[in-house]
ZADO-1210 file (C-alpha; in nm, 4 decimals, padded with zeros to 6 digits):
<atoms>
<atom x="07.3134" y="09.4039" z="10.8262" code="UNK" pos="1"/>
<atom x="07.1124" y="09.4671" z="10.5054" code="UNK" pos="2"/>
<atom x="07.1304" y="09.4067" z="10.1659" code="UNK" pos="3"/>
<atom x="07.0392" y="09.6273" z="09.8647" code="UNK" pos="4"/>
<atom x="06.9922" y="09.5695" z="09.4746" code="UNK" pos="5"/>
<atom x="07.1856" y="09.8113" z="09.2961" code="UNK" pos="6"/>
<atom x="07.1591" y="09.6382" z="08.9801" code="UNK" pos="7"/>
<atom x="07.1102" y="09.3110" z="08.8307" code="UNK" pos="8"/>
<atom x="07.4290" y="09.1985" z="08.9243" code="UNK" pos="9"/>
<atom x="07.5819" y="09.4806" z="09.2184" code="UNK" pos="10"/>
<atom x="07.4367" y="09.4324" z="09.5877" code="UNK" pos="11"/>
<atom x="07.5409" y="09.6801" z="09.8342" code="UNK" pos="12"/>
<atom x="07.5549" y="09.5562" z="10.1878" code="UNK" pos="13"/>
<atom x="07.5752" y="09.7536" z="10.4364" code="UNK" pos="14"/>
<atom x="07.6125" y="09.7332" z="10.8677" code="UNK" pos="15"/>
<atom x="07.4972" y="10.0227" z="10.9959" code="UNK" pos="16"/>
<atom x="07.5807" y="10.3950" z="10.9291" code="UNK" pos="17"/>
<atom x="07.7779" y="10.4724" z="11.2056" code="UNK" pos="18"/>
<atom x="08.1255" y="10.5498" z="11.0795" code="UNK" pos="19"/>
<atom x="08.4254" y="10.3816" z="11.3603" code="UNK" pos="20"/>
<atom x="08.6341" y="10.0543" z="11.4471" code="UNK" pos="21"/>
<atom x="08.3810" y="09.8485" z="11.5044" code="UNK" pos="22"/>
<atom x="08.1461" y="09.8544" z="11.1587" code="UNK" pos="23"/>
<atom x="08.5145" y="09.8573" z="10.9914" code="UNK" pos="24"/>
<atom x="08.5834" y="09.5691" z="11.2193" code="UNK" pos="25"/>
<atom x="08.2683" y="09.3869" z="11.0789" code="UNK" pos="26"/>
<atom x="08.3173" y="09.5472" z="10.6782" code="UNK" pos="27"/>
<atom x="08.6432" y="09.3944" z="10.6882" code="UNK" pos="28"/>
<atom x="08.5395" y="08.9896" z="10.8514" code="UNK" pos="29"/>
<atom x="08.2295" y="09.0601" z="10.5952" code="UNK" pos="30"/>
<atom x="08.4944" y="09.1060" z="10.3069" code="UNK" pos="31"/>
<atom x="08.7277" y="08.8036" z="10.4180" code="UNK" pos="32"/>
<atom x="08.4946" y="08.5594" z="10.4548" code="UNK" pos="33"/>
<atom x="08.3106" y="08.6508" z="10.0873" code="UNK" pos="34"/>
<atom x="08.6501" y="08.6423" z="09.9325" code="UNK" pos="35"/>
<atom x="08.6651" y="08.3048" z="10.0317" code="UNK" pos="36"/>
<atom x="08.3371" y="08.1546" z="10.0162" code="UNK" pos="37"/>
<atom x="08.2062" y="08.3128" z="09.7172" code="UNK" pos="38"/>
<atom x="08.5642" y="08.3368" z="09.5423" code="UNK" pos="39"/>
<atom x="08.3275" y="08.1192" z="09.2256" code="UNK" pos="40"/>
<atom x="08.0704" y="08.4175" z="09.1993" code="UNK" pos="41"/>
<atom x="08.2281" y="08.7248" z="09.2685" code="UNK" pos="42"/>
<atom x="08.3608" y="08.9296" z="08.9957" code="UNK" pos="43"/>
<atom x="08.4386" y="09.2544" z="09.2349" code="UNK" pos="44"/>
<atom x="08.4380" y="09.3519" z="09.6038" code="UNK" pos="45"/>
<atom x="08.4755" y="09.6958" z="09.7224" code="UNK" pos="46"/>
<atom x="08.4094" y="09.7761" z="10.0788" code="UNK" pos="47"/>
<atom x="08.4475" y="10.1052" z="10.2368" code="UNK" pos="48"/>
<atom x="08.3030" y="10.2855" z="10.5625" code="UNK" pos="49"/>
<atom x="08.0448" y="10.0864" z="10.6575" code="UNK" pos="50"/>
<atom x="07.9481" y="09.8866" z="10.3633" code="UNK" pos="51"/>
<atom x="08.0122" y="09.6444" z="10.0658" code="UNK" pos="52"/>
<atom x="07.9803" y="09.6682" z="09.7005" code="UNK" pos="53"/>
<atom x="07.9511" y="09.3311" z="09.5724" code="UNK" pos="54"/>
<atom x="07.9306" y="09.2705" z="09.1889" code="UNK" pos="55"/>
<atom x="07.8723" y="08.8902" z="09.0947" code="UNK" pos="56"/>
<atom x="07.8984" y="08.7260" z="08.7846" code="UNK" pos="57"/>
<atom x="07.5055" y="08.7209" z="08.6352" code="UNK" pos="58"/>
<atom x="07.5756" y="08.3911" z="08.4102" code="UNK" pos="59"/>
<atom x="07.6099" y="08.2130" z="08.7187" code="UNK" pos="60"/>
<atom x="07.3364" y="08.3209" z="09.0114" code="UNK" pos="61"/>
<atom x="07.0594" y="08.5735" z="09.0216" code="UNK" pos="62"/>
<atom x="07.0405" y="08.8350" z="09.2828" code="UNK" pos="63"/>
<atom x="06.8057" y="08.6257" z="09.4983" code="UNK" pos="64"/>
<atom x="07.0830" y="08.3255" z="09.4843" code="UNK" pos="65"/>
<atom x="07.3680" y="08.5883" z="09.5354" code="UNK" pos="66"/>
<atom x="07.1434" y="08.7503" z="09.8804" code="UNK" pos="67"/>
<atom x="07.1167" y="08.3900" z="10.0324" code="UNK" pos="68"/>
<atom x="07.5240" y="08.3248" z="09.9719" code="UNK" pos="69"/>
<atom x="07.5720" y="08.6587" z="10.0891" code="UNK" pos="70"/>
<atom x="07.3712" y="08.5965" z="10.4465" code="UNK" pos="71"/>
<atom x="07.5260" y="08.2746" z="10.4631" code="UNK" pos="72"/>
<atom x="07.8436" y="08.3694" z="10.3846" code="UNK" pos="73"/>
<atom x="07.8746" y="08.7142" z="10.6577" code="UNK" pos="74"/>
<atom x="07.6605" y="08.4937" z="10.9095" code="UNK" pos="75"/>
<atom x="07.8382" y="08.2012" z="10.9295" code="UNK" pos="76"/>
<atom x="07.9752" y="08.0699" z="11.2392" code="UNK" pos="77"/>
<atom x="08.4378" y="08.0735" z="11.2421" code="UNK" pos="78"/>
<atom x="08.5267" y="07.7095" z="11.1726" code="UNK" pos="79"/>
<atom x="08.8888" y="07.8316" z="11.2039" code="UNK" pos="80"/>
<atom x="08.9368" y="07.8478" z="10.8041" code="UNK" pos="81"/>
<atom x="08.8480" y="08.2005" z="10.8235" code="UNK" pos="82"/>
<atom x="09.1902" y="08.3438" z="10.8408" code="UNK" pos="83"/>
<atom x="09.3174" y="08.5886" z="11.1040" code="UNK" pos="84"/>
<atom x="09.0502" y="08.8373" z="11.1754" code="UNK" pos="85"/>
<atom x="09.3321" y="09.0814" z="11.2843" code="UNK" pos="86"/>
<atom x="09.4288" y="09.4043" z="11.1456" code="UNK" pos="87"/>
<atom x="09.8042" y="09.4270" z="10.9754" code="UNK" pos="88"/>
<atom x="09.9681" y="09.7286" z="11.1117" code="UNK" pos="89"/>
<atom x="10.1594" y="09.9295" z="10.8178" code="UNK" pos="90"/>
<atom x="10.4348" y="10.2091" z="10.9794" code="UNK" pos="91"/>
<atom x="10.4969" y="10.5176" z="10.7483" code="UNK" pos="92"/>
<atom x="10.7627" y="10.7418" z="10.8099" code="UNK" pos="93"/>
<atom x="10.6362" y="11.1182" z="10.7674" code="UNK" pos="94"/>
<atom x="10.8984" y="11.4472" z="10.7646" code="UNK" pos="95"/>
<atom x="10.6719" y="11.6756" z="10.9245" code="UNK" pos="96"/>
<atom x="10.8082" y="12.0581" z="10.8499" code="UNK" pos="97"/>
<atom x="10.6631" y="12.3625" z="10.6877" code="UNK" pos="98"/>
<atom x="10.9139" y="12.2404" z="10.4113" code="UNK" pos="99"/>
<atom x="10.6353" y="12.0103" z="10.3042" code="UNK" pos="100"/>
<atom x="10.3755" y="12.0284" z="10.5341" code="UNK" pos="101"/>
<atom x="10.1881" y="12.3028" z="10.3314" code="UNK" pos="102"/>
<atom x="09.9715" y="12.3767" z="10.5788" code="UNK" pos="103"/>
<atom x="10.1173" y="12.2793" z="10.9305" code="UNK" pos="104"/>
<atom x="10.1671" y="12.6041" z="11.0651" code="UNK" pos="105"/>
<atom x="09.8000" y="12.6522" z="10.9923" code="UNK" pos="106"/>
<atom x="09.7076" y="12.3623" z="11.1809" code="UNK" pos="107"/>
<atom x="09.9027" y="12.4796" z="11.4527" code="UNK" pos="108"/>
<atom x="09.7612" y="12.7983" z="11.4442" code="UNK" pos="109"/>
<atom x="09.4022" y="12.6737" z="11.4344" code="UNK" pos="110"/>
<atom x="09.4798" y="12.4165" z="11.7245" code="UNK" pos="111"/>
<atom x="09.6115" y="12.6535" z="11.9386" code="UNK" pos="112"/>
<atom x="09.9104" y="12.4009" z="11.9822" code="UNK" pos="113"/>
<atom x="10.2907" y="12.4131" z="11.9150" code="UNK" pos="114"/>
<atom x="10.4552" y="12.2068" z="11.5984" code="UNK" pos="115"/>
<atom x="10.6229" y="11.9442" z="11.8161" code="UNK" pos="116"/>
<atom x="10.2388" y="11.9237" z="12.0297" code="UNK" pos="117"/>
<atom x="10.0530" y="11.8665" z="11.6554" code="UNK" pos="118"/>
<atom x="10.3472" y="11.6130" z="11.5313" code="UNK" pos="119"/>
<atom x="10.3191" y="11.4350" z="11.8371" code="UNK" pos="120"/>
<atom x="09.9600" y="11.3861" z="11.8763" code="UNK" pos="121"/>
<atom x="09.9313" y="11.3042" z="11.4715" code="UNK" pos="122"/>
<atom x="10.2114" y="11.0509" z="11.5008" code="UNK" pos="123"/>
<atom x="10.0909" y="10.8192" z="11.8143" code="UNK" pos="124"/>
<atom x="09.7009" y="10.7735" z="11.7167" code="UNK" pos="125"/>
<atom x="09.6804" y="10.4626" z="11.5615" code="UNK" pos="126"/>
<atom x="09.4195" y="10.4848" z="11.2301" code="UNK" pos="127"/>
<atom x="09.1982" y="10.2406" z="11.0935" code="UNK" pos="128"/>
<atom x="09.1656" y="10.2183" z="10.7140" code="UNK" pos="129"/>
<atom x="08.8413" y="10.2678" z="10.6067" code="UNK" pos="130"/>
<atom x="08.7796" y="10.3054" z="10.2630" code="UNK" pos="131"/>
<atom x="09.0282" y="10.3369" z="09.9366" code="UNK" pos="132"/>
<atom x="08.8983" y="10.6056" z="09.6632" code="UNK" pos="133"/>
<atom x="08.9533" y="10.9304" z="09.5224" code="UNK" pos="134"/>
<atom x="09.2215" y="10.8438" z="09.3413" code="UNK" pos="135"/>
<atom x="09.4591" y="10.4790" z="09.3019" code="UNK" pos="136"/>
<atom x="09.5809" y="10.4196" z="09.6830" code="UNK" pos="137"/>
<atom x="09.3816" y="10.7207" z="09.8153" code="UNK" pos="138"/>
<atom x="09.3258" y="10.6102" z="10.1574" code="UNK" pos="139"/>
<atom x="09.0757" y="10.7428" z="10.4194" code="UNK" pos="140"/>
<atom x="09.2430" y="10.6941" z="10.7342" code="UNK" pos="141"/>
<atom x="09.0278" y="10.7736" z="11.1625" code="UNK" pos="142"/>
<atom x="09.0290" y="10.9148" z="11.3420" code="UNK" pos="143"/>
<atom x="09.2464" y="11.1982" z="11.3823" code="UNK" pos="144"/>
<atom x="09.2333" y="11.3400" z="11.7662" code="UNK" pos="145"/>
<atom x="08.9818" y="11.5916" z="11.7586" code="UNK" pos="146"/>
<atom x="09.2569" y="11.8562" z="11.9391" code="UNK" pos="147"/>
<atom x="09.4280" y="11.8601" z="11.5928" code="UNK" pos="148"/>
<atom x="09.0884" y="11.8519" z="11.3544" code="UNK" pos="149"/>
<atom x="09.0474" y="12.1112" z="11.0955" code="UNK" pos="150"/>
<atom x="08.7743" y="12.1242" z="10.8757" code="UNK" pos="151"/>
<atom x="08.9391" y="12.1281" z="10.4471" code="UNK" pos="152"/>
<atom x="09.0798" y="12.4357" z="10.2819" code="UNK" pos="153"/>
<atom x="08.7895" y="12.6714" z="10.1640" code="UNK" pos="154"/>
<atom x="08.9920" y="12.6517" z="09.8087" code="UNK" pos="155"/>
<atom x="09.1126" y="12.3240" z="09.6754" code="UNK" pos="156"/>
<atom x="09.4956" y="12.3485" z="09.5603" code="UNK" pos="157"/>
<atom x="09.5667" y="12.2725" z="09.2006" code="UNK" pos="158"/>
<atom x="09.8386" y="11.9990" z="09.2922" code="UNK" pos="159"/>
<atom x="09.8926" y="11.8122" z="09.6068" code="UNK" pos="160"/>
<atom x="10.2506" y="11.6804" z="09.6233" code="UNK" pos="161"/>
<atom x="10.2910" y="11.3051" z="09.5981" code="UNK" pos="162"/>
<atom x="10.3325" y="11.1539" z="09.9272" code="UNK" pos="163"/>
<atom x="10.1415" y="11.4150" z="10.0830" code="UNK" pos="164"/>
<atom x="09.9913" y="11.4126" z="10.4457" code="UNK" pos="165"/>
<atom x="09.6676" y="11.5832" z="10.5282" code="UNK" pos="166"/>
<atom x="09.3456" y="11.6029" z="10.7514" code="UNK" pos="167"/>
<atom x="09.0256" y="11.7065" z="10.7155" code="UNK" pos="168"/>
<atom x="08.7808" y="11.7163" z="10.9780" code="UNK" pos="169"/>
<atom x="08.8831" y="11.3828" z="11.1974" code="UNK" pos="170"/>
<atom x="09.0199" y="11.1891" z="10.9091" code="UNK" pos="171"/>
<atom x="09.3644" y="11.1630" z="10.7837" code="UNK" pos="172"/>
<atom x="09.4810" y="11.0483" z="10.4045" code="UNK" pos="173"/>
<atom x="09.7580" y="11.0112" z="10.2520" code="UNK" pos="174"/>
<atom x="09.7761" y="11.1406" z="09.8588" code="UNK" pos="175"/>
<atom x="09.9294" y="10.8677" z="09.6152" code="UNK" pos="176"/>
<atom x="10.0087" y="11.0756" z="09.3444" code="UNK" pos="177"/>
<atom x="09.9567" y="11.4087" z="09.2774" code="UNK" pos="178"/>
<atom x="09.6714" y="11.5766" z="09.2023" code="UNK" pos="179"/>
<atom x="09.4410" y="11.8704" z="09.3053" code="UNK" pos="180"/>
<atom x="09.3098" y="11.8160" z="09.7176" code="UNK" pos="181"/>
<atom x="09.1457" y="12.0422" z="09.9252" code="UNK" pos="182"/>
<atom x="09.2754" y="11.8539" z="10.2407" code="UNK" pos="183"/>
<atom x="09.5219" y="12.0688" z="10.5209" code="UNK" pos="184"/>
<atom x="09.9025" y="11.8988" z="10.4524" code="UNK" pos="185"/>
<atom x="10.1031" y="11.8325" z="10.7590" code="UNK" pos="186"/>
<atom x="10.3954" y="11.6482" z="10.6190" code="UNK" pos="187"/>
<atom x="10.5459" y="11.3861" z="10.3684" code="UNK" pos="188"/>
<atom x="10.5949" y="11.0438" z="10.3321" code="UNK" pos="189"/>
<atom x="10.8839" y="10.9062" z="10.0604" code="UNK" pos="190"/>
<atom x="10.6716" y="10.5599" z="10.1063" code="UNK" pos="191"/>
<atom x="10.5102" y="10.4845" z="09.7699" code="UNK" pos="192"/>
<atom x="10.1331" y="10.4012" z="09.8276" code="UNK" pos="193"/>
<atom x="10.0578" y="10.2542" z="09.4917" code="UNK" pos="194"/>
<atom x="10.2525" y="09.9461" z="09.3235" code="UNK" pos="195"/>
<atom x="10.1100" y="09.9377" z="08.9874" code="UNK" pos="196"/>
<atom x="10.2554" y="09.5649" z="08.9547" code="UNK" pos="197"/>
<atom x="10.1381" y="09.4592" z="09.2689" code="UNK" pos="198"/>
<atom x="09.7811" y="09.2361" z="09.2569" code="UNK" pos="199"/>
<atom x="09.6446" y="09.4783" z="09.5311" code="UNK" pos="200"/>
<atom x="09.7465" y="09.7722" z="09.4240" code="UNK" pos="201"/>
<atom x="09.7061" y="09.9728" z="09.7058" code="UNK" pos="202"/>
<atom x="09.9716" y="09.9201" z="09.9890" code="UNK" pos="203"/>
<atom x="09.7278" y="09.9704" z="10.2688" code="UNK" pos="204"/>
<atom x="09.4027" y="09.7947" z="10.2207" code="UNK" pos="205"/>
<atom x="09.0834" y="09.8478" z="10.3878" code="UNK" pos="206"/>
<atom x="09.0970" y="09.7002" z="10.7366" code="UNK" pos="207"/>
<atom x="09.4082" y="09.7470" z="10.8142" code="UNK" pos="208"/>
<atom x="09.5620" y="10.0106" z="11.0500" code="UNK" pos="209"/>
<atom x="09.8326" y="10.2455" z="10.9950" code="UNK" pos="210"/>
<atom x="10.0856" y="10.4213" z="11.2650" code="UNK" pos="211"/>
<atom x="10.2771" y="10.7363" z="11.1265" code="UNK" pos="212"/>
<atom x="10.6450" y="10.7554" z="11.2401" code="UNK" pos="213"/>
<atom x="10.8289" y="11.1363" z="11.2415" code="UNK" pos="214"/>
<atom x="11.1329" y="11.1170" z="11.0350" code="UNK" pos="215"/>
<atom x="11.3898" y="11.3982" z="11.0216" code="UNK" pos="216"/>
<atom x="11.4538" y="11.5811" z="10.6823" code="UNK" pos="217"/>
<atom x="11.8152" y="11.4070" z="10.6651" code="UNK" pos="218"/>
<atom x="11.6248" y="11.0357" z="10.6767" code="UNK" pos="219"/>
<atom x="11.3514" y="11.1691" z="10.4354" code="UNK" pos="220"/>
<atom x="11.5701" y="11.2032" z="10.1794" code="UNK" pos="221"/>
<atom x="11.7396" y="10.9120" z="10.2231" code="UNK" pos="222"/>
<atom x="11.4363" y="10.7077" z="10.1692" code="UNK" pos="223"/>
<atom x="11.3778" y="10.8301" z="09.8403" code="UNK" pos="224"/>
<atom x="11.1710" y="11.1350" z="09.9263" code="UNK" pos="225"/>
<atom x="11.1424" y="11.4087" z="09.6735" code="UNK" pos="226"/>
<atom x="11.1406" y="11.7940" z="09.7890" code="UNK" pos="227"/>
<atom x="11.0912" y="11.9431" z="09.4498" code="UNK" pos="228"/>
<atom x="10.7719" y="11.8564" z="09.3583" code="UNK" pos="229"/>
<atom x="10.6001" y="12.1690" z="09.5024" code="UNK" pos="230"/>
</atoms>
């Protein structure tokens, strides 16, 4: 672990640069334990792959006062009062079909792999949350199995359905709303990802995991999903 000035009140600390479980394992204890022993100080916490933005309020401790709380804080020994260090699993259901998975036959294509093969191996990995950005709710989600990778679209589309499904590379994400995105859609979800009266926002938070479940068009619909906004 090390810690970095940004500015006179933003530290960035970071553990390691190894994107996976384990340094999202640690970002996310790292983040528990400073919301709750430095809940006085802290004005805003944003961790993400592999590191922390912490932003303190300056009135009440300088940076060298903030780094000690900060070591203390991520280095002290569970007394129990922690809180449970596990990850909350989040289901979504997904319609996977060309109807609105933009770009699954591509995927398909690319992976050398039937639809049912590509649905199948997208909807049993379980994925780690491990950073929130882009856009409100935007989550980065790994890793996707590498049999079903594909690197982005070489052009960006205008508009990305709300809801949508994609994966670039090894990472899944899920878009929020909609807006332009350059990553390969496989699907839909009628879950809403962002709860603008909700406290946190974001209904997956970093740390936690997700599982994708295949839904059928019939059920899609049912849940509220929308097939016009193409």
């Amino acid at each position: 672990m090390r810690i970095e000035s940004v500015n006179e009140n933003t530290c960035m600390v970071y553990f390691g640069d190894q994107i996976g479980a384990e340094s999202a394992g640690l970002v996310k204890q790292a983040s528990d334990r400073l919301r709750r022993d430095m809940s006085d100080l802290i004005i805003d916490l944003v961790p993400s792959y592999t590191s922390i933005l912490v932003t303190w309020d300056l009135e009440k401790a300088d940076r060298f006062a903030i780094t000690r709380r900060v070591r203390a804080a991520i280095d002290a020994d569970d007394d129990g009062t922690t809180g449970d260090d596990s990850a909350r699993i989040v289901e979504l259901p997904v319609y996977y079909d060309p109807e609105v998975g933009l770009d699954l036959e591509d995927v398909c294509e690319h992976a050398g792999l039937s639809r049912d093969e590509v649905v199948r191996i997208h909807s049993e990995q379980l994925y780690q949350v491990y950073a929130i950005g882009f856009a409100p709710g935007f989550a980065y989600l790994g890793s996707t199995d590498e049999r079903i990778a594909i690197p982005r679209k070489s052009t960006p589309r205008l508009k990305v359905p709300t809801g949508s499904v994609g994966i670039a590379g090894t990472q899944t994400a899920i878009y929020p709303s909609c807006t332009p995105g350059g990553w390969q859609i496989v699907g839909r979800t009628p879950q809403k990802m962002v709860d603008w009266d909700s406290d946190s926002l974001a209904l997956v938070q970093v740390g936690d995991q997700v599982r994708f479940r295949a839904i059928s068009r019939d059920e899609f619909l049912e849940l509220g999903g929308n097939l016009d906004e193409l």
